[in-house]
VOGU-3710 file (C-alpha; in Angstrom, 3 decimals, decimal comma):
1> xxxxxxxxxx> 0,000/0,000/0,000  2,505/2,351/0,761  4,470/1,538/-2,474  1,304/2,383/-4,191  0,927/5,734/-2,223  4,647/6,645/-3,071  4,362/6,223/-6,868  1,266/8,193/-6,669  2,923/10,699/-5,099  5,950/9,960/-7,519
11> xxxxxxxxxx> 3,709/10,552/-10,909  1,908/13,869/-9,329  5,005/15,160/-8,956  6,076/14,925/-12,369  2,286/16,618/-13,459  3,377/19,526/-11,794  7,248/19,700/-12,886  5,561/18,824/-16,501  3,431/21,462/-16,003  5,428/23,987/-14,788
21> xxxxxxxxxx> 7,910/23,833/-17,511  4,996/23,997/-20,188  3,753/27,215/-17,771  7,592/28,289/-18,488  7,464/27,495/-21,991  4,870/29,356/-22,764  5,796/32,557/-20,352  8,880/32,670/-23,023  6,799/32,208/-26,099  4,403/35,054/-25,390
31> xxxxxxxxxx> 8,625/37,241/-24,267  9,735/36,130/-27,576  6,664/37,012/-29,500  6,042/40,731/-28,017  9,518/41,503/-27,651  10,304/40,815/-31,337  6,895/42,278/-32,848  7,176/45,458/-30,877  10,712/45,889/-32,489  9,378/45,551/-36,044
41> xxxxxxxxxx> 11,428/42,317/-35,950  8,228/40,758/-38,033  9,843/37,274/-39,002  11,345/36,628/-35,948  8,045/37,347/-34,323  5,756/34,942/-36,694  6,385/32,228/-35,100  6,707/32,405/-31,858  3,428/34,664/-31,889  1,471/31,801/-33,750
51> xxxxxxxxxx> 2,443/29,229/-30,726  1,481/31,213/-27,791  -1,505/32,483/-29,812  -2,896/28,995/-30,428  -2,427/28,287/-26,926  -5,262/31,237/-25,901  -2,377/33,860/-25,107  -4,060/36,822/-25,663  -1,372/39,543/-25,938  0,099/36,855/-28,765
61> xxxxxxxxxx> -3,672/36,740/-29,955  -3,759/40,669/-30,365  -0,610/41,057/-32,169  -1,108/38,398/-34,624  -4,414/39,530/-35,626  -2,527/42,838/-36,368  -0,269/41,414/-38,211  -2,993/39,350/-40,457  -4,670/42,297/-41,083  -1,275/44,359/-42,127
71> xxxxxxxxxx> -0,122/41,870/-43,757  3,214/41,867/-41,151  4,276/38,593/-41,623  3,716/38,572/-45,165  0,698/37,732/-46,483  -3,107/39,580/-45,159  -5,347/37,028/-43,632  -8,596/38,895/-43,122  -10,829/36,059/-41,654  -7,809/35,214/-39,377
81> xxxxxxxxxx> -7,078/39,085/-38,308  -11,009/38,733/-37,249  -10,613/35,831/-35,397  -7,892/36,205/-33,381  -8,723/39,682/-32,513  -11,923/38,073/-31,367  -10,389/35,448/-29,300  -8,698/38,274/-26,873  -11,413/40,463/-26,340  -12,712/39,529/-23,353
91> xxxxxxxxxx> -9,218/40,356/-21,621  -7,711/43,458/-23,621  -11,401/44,766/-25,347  -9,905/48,213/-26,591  -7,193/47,138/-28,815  -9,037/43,851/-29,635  -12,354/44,878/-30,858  -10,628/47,829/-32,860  -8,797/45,283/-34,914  -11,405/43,381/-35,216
101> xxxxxxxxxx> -13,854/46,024/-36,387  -11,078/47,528/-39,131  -10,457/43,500/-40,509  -14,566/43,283/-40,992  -14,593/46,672/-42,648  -11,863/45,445/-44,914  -13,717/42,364/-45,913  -17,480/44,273/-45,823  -16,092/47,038/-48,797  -15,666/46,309/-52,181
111> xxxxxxxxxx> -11,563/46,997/-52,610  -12,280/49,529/-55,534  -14,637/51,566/-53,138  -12,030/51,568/-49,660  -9,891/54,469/-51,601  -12,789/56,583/-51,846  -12,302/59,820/-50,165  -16,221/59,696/-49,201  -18,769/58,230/-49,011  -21,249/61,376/-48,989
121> xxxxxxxxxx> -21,678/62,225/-52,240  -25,731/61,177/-52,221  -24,941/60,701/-56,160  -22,265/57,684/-55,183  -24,085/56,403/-51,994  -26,677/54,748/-53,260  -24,794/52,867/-55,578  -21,946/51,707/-53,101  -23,939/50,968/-50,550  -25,539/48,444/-52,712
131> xxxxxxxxxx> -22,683/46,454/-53,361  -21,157/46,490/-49,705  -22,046/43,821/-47,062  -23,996/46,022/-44,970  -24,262/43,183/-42,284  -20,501/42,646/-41,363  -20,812/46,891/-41,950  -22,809/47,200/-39,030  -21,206/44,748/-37,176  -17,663/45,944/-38,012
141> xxxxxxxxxx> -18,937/49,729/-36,500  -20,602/47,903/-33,260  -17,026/46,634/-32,571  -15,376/50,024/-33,455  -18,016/51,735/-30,887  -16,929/49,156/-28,173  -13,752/49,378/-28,653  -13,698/53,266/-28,399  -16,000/53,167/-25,502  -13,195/50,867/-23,708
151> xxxxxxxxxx> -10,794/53,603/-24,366  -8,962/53,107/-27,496  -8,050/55,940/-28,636  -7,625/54,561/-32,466  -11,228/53,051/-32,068  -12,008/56,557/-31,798  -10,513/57,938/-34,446  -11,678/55,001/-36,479  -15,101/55,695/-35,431  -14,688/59,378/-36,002
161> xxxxxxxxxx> -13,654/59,191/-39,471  -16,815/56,546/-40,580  -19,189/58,909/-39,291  -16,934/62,001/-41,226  -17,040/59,641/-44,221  -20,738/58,068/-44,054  -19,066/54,059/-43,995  -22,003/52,299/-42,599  -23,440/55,503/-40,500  -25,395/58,498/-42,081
171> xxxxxxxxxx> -22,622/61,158/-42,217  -22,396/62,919/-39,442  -19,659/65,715/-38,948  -21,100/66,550/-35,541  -20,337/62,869/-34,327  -16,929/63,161/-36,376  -15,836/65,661/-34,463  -16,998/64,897/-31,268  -14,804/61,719/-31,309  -12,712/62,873/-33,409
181> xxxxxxxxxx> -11,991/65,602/-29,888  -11,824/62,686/-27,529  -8,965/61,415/-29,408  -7,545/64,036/-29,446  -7,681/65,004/-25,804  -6,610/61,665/-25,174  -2,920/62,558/-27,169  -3,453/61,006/-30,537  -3,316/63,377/-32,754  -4,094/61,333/-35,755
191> xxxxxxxxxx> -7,697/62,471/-34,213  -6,324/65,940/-34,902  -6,548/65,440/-38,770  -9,426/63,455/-38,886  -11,241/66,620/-37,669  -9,224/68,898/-40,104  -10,480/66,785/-43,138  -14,361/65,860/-42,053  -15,020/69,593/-41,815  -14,007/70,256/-45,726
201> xxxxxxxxxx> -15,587/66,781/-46,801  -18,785/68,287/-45,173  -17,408/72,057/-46,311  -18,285/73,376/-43,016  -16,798/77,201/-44,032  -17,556/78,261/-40,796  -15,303/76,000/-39,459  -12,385/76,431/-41,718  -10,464/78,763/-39,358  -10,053/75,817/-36,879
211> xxxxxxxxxx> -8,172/74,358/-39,436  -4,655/75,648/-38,508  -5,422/74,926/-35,167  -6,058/71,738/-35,708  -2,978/70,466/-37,766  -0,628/72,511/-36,608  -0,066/70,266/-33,083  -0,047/67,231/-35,281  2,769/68,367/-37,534  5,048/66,892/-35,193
221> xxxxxxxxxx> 4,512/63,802/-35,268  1,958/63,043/-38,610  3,933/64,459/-41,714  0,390/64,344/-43,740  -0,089/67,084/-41,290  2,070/69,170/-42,815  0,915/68,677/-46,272  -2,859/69,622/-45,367  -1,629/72,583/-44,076  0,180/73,338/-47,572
231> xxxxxxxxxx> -3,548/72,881/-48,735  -4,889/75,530/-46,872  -2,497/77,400/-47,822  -2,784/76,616/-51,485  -6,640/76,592/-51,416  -7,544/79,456/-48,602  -9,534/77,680/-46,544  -9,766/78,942/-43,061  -6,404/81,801/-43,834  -5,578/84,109/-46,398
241> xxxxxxxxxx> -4,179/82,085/-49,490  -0,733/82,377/-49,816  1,993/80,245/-51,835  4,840/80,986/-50,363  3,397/78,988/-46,989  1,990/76,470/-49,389  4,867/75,717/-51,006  6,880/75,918/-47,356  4,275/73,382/-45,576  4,564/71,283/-48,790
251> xxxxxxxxxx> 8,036/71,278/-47,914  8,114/70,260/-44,492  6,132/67,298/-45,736  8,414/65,951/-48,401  11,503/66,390/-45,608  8,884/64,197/-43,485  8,319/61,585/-45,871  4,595/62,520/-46,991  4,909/60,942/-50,911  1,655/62,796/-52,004
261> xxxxxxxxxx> 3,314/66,336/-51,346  6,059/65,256/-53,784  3,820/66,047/-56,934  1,814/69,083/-55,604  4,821/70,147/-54,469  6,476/69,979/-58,210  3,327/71,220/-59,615  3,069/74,201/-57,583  7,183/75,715/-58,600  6,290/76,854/-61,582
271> xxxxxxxxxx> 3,620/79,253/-60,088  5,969/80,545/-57,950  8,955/83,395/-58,491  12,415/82,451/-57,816  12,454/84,634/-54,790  8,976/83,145/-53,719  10,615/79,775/-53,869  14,102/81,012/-51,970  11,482/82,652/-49,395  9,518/79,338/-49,135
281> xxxxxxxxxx> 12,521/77,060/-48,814  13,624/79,958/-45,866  10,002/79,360/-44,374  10,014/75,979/-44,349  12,988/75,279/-42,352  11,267/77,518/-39,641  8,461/75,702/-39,445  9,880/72,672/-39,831  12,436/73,716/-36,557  9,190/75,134/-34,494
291> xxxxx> 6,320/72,593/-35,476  7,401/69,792/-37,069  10,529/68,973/-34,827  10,436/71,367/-32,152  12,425/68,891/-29,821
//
């Protein structure tokens, strides 16, 4: 009998040791995967991330989903961006349900309609609306409206910009903006330029002279920023027009790596005077100095 107690004793032992260096196995896994994925260190990170996200980690869970639905490792997976961004929910619902919501807006619009600048154009509505699945839509926004409501501040701007654009909502600037502000309060300043561009999608004129308030805290860190505010510039909306800034913001965005500016940018020299150019080129290294890298 007491033989038999002792190997009992013997073989629950080795559970736990088992166990505890699967616990430990796993503990490095989910190290391995967030270190190297937080780095940018993408193929190191695919693996790793796949193991402890099979095995329910949800931290692995989150960033794998991202990665599906960026295509990080690769390839886009949209169906397994939703699904793993599903599976950690429950314990990180912010983060989660935002990626979850962008993957099911991704597979609920047509790819030739997700470059459309809007949605609000009651000539084009109609006719997109028709040939988007409206169901995953409206699910994809009830996931975007959790997630912001658990405090994430890109579920806000996410949410912002549907309602600036009409995706699945009626368009609604007032809604734009108002979460639009909250991500903004909350220090992402992507929410900044959200605002900036729903209020001349709707052409709110009253509103244009927030413009420059708006973008100009966000040309730090968001070089398309910087080109919007060589739009104003260019087009006069909210300040007086003048070319000289235009073609100095315009600058400042090129030197931050905003491709579009390249071409207005080209297209705008030859409306300029040599000294208009020398006096833009002095301008933009000012603002570049004070707003765009003031540190």
């Amino acid at each position: 009998m007491l033989r038999i107690i002792a190997s009992l004793l013997l073989l629950l032992g080795s559970g736990v040791a088992i166990n505890a260096i699967a616990s430990d196995s796993g503990s490095q896994q989910e190290r391995q995967c967030i270190e190297a994925f937080d780095k940018g260190q993408y193929k190191l990170a695919a693996p790793t991330c796949e193991t402890a996200a099979n095995s329910g980690n949800p931290e692995a869970q989150y960033r794998l989903a991202k990665a599906y639905l960026f295509g990080l490792f690769g390839s886009k997976d949209i169906d397994k961006a939703v699904s793993f961004a599903l599976s950690c929910r429950e314990t990180n619902p912010g983060p989660c349900l935002n990626v979850a919501g962008l993957a099911q807006g991704q597979k609920a619009i047509p790819e030739r309609f997700k470059s459309f600048p809007s949605w609000i154009d009651s000539d084009l509505r109609e006719g997109i609306l028709k040939q988007v699945d409206m169901e995953l839509l409206t699910e994809s926004n009830k996931n975007l409206l959790a997630a912001a409501n658990h405090g994430s501040v890109k579920a806000m701007h996410n949410i912002g910009n549907r309602y600036a654009r009409g995706i699945g909502f009626a368009p609604d600037l007032e809604k734009a903006l108002e979460w639009g502000q909250k991500a903004s309060s909350a220090g992402f300043l992507p929410g900044n330029t959200m605002q900036a561009v729903a209020i001349v999608l709707h052409k709110k004129t009253e509103l244009y002279p927030e413009l420059e308030n708006l973008l100009l805290p966000a040309a730090a860190q968001l070089p398309e920023a910087s080109g919007y505010l060589g739009d104003i510039y260019q087009s006069g909306f909210g300040v007086e027009a003048d070319l000289t800034k235009s073609y100095a913001w315009y600058t400042v965005a090129v030197v931050k790596g905003h491709e579009p500016s390249k071409q207005v940018l080209e297209s705008l020299k030859p409306r300029l005077s040599l000294r208009q150019i020398e006096d833009g080129n002095t301008l933009a290294e000012s603002y570049y100095k004070q707003y765009a890298n003031p540190n």
